[in-house]
LUMDREN-249890 format. One record per residue (C-alpha): residue number from 0; y, z, x. Coordinates in pm, 1 decimal. Example, Ala and Ser with C-alpha at 12.3 -4.5 7.8 and 13.67 -1.06 7.14 Angstrom:
<sites>
<site><num>0</num><c2>-450.0</c2><c3>780.0</c3><c1>1230.0</c1></site>
<site><num>1</num><c2>-106.0</c2><c3>714.0</c3><c1>1367.0</c1></site>
</sites>
This chain:
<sites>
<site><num>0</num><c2>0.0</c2><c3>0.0</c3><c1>0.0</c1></site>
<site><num>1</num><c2>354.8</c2><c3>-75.1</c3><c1>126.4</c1></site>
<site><num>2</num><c2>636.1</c2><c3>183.8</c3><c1>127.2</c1></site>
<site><num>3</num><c2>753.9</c2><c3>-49.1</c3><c1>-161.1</c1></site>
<site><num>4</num><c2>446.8</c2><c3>-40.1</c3><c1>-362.0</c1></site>
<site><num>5</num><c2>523.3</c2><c3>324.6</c3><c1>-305.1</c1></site>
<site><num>6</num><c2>776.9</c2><c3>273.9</c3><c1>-580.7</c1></site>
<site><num>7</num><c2>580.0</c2><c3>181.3</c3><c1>-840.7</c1></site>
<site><num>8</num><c2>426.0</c2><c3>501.7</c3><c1>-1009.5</c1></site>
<site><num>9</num><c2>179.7</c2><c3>308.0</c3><c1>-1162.2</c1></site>
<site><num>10</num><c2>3.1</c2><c3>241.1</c3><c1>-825.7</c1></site>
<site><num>11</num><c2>101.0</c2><c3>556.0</c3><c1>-667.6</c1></site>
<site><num>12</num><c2>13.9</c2><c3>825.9</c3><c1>-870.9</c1></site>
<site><num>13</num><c2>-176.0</c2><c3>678.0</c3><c1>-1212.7</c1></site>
<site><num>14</num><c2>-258.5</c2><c3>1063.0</c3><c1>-1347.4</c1></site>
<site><num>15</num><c2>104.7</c2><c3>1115.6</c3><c1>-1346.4</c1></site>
<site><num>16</num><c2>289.4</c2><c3>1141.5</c3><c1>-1687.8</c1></site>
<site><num>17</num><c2>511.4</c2><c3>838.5</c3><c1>-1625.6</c1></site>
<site><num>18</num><c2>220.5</c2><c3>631.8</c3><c1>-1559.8</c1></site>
<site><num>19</num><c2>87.6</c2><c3>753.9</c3><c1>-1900.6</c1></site>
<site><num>20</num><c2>436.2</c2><c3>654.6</c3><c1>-2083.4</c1></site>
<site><num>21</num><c2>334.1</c2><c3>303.6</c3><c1>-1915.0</c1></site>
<site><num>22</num><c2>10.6</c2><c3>263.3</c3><c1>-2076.5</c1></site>
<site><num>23</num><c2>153.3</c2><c3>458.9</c3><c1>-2393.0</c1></site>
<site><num>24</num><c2>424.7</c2><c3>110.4</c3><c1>-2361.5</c1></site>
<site><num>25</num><c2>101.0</c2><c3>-109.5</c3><c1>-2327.5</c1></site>
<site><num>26</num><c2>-84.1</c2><c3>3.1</c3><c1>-2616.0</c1></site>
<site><num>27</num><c2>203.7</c2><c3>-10.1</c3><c1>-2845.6</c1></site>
<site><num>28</num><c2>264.7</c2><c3>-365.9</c3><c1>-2771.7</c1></site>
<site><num>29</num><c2>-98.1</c2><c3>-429.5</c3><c1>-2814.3</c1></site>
<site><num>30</num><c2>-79.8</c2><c3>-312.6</c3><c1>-3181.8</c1></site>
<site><num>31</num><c2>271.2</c2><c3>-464.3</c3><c1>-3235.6</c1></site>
<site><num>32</num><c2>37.2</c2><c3>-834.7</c3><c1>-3175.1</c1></site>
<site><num>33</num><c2>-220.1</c2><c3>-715.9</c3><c1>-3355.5</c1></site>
<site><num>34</num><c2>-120.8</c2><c3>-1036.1</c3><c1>-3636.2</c1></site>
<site><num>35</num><c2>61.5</c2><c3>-1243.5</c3><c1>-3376.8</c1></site>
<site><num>36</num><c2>-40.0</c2><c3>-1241.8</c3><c1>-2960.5</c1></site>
<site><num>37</num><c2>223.6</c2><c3>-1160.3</c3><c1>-2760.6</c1></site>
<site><num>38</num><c2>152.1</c2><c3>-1381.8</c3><c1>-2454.5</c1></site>
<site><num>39</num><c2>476.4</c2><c3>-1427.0</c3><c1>-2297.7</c1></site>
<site><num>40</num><c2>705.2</c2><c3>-1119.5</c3><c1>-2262.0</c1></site>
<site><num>41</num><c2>1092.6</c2><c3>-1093.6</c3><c1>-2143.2</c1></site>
<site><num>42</num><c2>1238.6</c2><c3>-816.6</c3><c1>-1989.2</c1></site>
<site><num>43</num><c2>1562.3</c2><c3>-751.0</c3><c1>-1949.0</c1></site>
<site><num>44</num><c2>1858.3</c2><c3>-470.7</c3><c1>-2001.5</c1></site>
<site><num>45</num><c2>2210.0</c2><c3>-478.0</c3><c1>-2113.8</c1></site>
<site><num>46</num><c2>2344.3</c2><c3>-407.1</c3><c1>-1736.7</c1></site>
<site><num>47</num><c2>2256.8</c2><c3>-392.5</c3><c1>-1380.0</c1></site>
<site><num>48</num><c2>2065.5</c2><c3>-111.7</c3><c1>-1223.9</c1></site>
<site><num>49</num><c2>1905.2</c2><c3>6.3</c3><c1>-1542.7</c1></site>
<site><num>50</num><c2>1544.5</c2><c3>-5.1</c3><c1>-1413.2</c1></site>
<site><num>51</num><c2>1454.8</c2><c3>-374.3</c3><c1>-1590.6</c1></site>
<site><num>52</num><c2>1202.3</c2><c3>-469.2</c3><c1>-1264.6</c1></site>
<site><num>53</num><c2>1026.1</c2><c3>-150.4</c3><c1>-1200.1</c1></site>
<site><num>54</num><c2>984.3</c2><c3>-119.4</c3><c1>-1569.0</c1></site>
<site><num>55</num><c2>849.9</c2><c3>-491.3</c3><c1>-1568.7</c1></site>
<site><num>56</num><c2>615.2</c2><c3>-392.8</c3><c1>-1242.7</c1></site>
<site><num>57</num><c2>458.0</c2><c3>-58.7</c3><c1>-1373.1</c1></site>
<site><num>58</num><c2>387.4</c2><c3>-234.2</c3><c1>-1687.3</c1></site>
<site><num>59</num><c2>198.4</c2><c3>-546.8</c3><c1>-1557.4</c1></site>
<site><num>60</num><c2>-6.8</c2><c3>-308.4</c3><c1>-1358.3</c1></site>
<site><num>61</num><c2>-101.5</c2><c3>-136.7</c3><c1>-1680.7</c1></site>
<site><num>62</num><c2>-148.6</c2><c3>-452.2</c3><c1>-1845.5</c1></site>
<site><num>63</num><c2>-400.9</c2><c3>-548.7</c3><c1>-1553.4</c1></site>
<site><num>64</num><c2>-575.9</c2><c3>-278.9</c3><c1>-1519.9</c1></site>
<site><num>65</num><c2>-691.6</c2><c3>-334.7</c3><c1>-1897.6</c1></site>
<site><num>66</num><c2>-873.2</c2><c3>-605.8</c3><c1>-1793.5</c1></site>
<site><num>67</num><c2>-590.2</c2><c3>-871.3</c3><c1>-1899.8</c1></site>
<site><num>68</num><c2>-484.3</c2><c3>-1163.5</c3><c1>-1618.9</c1></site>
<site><num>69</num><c2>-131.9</c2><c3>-1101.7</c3><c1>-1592.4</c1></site>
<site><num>70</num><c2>137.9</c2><c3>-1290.4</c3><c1>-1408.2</c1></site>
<site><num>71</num><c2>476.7</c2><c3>-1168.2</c3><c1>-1307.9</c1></site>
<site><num>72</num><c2>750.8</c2><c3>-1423.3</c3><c1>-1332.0</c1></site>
<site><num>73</num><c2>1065.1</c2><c3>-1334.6</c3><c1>-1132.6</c1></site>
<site><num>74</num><c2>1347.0</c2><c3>-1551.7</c3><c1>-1372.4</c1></site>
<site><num>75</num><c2>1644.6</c2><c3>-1317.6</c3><c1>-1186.4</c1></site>
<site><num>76</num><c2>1740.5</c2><c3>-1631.4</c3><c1>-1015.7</c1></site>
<site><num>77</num><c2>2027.4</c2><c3>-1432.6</c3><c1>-905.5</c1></site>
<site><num>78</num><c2>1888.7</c2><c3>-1060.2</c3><c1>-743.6</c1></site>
<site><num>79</num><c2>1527.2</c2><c3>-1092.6</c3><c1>-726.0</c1></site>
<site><num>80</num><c2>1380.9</c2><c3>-796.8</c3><c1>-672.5</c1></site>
<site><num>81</num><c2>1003.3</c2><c3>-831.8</c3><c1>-790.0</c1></site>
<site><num>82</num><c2>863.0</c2><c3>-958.8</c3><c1>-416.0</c1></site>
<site><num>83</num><c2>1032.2</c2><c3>-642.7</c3><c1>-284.1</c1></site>
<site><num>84</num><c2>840.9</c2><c3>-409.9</c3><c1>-481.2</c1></site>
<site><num>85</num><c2>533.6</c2><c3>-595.9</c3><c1>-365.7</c1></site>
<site><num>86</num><c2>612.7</c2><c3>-621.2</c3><c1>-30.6</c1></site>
<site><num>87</num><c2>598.3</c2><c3>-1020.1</c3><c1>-107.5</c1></site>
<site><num>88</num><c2>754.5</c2><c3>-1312.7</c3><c1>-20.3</c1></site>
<site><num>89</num><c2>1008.4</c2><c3>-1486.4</c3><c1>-222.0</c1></site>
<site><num>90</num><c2>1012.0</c2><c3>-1829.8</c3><c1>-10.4</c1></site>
<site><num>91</num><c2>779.9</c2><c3>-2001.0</c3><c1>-288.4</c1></site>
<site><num>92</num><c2>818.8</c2><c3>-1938.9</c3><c1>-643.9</c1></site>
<site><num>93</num><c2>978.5</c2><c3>-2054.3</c3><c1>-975.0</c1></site>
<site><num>94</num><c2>1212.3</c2><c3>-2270.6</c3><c1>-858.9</c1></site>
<site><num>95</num><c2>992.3</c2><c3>-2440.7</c3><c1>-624.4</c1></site>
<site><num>96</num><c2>793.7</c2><c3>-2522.8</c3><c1>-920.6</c1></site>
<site><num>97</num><c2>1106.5</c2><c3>-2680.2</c3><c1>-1127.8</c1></site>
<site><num>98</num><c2>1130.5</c2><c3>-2919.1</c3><c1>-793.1</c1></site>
<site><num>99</num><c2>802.7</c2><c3>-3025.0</c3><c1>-709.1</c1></site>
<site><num>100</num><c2>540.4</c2><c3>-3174.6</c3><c1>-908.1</c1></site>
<site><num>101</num><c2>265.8</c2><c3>-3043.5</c3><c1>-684.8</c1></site>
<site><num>102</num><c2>397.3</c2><c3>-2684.7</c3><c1>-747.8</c1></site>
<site><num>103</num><c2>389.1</c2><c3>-2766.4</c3><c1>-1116.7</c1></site>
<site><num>104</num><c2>19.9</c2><c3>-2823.6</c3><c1>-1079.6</c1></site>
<site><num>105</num><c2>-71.8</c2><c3>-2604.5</c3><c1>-850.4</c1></site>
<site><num>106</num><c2>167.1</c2><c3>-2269.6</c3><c1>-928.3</c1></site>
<site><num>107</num><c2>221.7</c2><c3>-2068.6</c3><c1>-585.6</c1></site>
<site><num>108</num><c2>111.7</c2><c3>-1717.7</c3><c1>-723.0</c1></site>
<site><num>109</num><c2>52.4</c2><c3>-1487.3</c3><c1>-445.1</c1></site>
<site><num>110</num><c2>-168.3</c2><c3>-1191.0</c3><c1>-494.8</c1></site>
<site><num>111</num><c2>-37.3</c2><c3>-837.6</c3><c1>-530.6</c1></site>
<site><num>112</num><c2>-309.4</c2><c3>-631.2</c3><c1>-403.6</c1></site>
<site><num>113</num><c2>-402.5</c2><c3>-571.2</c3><c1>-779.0</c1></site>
<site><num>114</num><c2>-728.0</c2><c3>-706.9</c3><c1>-945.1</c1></site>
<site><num>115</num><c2>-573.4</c2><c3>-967.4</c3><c1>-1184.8</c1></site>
<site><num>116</num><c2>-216.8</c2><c3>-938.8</c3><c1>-1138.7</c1></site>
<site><num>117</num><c2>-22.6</c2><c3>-1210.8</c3><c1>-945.2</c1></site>
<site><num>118</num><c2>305.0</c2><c3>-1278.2</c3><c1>-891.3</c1></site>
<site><num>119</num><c2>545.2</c2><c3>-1601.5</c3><c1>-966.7</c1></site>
<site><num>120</num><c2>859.4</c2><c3>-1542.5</c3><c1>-721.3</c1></site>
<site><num>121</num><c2>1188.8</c2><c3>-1641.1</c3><c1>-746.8</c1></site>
<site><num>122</num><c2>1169.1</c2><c3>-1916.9</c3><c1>-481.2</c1></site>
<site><num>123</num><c2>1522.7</c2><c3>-2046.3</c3><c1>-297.6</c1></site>
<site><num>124</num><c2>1778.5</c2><c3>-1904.6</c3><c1>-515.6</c1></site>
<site><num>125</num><c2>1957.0</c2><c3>-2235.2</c3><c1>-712.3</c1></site>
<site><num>126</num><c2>2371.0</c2><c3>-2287.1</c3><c1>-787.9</c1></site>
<site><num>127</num><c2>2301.3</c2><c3>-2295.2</c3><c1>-1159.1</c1></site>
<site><num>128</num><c2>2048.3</c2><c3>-2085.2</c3><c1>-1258.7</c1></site>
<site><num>129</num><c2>2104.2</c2><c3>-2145.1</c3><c1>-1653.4</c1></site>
<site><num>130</num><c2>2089.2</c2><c3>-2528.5</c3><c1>-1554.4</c1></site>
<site><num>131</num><c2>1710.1</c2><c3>-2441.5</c3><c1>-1478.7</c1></site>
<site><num>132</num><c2>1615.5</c2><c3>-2225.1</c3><c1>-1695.2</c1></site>
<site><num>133</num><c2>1725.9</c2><c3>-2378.8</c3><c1>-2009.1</c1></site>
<site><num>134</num><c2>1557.3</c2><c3>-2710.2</c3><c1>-1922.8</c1></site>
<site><num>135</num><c2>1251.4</c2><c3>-2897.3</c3><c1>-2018.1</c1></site>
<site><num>136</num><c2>1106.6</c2><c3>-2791.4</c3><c1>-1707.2</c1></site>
<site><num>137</num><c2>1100.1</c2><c3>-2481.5</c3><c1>-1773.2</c1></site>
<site><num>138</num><c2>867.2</c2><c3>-2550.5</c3><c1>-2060.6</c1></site>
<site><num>139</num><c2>621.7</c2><c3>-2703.6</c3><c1>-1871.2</c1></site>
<site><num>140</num><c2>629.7</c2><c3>-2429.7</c3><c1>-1598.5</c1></site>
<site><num>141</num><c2>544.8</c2><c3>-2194.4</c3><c1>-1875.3</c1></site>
<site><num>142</num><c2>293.6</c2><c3>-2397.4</c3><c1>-1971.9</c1></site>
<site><num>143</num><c2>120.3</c2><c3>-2432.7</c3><c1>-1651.6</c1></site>
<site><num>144</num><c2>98.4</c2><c3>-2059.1</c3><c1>-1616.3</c1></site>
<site><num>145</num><c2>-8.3</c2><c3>-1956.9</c3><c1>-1985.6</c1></site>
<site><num>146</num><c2>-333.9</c2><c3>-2216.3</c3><c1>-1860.4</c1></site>
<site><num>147</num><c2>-418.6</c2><c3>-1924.6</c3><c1>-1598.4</c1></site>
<site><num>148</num><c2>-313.1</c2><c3>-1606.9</c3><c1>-1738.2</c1></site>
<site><num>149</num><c2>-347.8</c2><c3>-1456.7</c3><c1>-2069.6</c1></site>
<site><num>150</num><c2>12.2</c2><c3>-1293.0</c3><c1>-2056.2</c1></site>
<site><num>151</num><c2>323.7</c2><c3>-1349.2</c3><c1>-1865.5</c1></site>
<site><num>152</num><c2>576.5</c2><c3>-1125.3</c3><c1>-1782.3</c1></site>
<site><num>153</num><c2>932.6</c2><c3>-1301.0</c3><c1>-1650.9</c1></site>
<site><num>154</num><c2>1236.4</c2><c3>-1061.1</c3><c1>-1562.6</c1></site>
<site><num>155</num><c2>1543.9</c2><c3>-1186.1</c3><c1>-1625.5</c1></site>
<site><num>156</num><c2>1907.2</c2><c3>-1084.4</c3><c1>-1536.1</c1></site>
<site><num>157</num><c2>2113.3</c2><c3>-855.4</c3><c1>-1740.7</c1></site>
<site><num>158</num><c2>2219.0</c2><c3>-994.5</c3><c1>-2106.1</c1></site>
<site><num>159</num><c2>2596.3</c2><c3>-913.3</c3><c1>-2082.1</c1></site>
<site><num>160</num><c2>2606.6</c2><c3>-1009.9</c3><c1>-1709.2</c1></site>
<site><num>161</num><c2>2544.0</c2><c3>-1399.3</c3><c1>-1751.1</c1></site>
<site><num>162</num><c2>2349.2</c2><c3>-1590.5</c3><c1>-1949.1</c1></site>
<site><num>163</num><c2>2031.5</c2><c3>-1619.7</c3><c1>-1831.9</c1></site>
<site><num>164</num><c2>1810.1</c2><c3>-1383.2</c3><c1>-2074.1</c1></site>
<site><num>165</num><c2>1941.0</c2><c3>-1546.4</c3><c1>-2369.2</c1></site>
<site><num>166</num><c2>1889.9</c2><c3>-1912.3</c3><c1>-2284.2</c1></site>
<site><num>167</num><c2>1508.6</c2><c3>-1752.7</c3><c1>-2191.0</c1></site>
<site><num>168</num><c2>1474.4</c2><c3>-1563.8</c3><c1>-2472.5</c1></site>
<site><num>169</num><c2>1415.4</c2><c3>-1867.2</c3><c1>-2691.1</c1></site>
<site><num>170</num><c2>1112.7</c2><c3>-1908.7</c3><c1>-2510.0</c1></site>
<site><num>171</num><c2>902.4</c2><c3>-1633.0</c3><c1>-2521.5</c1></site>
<site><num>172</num><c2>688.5</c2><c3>-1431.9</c3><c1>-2805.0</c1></site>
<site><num>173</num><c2>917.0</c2><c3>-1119.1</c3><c1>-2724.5</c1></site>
<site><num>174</num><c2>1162.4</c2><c3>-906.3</c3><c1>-2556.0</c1></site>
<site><num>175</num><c2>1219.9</c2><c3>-591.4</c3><c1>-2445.9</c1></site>
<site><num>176</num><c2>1497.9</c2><c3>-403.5</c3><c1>-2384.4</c1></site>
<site><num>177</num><c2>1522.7</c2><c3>-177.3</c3><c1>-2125.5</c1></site>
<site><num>178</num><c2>1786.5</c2><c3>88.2</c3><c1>-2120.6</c1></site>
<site><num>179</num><c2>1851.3</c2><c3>400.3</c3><c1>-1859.4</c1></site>
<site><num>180</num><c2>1894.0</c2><c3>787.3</c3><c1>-1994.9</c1></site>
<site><num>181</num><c2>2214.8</c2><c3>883.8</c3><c1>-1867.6</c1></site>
<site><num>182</num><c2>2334.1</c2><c3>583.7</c3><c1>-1748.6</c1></site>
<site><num>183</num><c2>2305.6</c2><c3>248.2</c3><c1>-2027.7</c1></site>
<site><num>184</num><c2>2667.6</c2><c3>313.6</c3><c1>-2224.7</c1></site>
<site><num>185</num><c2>2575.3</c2><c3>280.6</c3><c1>-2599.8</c1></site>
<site><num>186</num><c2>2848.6</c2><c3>18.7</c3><c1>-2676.8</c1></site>
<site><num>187</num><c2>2690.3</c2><c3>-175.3</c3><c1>-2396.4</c1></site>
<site><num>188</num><c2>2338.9</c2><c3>-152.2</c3><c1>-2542.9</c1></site>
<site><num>189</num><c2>2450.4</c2><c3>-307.0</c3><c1>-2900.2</c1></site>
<site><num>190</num><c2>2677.2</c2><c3>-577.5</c3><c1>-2739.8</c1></site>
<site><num>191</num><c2>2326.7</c2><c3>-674.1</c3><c1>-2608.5</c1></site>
<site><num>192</num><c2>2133.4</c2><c3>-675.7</c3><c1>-2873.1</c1></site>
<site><num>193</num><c2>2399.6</c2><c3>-851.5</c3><c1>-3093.6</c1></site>
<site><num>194</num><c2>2404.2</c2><c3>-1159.1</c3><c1>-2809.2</c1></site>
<site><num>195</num><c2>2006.8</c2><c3>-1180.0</c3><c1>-2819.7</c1></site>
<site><num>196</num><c2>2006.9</c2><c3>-1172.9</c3><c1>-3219.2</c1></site>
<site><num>197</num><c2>2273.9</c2><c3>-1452.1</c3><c1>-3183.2</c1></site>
<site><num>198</num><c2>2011.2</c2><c3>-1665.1</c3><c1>-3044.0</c1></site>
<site><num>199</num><c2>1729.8</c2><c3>-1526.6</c3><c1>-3264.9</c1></site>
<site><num>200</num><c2>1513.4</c2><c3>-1352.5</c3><c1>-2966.7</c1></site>
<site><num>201</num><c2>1190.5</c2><c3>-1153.3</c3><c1>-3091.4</c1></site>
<site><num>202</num><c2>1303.2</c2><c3>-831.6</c3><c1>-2989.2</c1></site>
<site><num>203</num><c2>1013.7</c2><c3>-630.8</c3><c1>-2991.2</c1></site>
<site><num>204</num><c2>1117.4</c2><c3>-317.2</c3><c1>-2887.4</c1></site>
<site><num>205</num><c2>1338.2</c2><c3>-135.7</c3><c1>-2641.3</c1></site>
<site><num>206</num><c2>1198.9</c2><c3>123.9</c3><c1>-2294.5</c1></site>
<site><num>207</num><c2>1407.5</c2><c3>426.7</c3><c1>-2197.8</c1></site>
<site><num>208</num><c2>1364.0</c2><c3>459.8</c3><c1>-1815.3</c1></site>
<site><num>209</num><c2>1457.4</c2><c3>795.2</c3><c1>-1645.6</c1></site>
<site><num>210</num><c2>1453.6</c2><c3>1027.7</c3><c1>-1945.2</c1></site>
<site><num>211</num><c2>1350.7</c2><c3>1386.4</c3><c1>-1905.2</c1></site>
<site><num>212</num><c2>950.1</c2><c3>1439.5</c3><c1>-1918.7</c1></site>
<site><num>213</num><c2>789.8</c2><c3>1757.5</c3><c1>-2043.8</c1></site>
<site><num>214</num><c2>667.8</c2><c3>1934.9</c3><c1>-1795.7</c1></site>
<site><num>215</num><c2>439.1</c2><c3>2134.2</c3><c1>-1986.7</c1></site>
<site><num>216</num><c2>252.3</c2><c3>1766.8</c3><c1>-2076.1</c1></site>
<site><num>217</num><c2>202.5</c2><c3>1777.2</c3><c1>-1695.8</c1></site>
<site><num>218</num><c2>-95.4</c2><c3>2067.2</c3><c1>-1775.6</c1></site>
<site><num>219</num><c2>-321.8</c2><c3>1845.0</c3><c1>-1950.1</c1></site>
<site><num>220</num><c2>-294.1</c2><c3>1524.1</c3><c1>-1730.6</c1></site>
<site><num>221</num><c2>-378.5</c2><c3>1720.4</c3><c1>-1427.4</c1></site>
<site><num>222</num><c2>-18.9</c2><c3>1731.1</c3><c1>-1236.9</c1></site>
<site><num>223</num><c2>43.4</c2><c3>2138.9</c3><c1>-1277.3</c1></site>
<site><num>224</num><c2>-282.0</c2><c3>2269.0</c3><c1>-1178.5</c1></site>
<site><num>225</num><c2>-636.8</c2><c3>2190.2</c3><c1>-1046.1</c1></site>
<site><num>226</num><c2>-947.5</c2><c3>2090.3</c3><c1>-1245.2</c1></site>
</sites>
């Protein structure tokens, strides 16, 4: 594991509670597609710093480790992040796929050290990022990957910061919203949410990152005492 991977609770200390609120996020999505599969999930927040990637991470881990193939798409075409928590290149990625045709058929997912999960990087970081991701090549990209995976997972940049998660948000079975205790300003929260119902987006729900645990919780999944 790299002092990155460290990061990601999910992979450094599964018994803990957080991981726990993880698959707690997991299993709730699995019921919300109980009448309609979710197979392509966006992830976003309203601002920067607000915990959209590690969120994003901790959950595809989950989602692997319940047996589902699961690829990571890094769509912050602007500060990608999702190599870094890997410890991962982000050389190769989406972009190169928007460029190449042999990309296209042959997507450059690099391993992540976790049975079934694999990530899609960013790639060489383009002038117009919206240009890209509102094209038809994105749809085929998309395409491509659904033929290997059984759900995808892209980040994308803040909704109030630039476009981006919008124009993607058309494109996907759902989104969540990912906010920050103590941090995400309310006002900010429903400006975001009122810019992804302007473009209809399936918001399926919304994660609160960094809110107080009970600590008494910690008893029964083994974090306050032995046995």
């Amino acid at each position: 594991m790299t002092e990155k991977q460290g990061e990601l609770i999910t992979i450094a200390d599964p018994r803990s509670l957080a991981s726990e609120a993880f698959r707690t996020l997991r299993t709730n999505l699995q019921f919300t597609s109980v009448d309609r599969p979710l197979r392509t999930i966006l992830v976003t927040s309203a601002s920067p710093e607000e915990g959209k990637s590690t969120t994003l991470a901790n959950l595809a881990v989950t989602m692997a480790q319940a047996e589902k193939r699961v690829i990571m798409v890094d769509c912050d075409l602007r500060r990608p992040v999702l190599h870094k928590l890997f410890g991962l290149s982000r050389e190769i990625g989406l972009v190169t796929m928007m460029v190449e045709d042999e990309a296209l058929a042959n997507p450059p997912l690099q391993e992540t050290g976790v049975k079934g999960l694999w990530l899609l990087a960013s790639g060489p970081l383009p002038p117009r990022p919206p240009d890209l991701l509102g094209s038809q090549r994105m749809a085929r990209v998309i395409e491509s990957l659904l033929a290997r995976a059984d759900l995808l997972l892209f980040d994308a940049p803040p909704v109030l910061a630039v476009t981006d998660a919008s124009i993607l948000a058309s494109r996907v079975d759902g989104v969540l919203l990912v906010a920050s205790a103590g941090h995400t300003k309310r006002d900010d929260l429903r400006n975001a949410k009122a810019q992804l119902d302007k473009v209809s987006a399936p918001i399926i729900g919304a994660v609160l990152n960094n809110a107080e645990l009970n600590r008494r919780m910690g008893y029964y999944y083994g974090e306050s005492e032995e046995g």
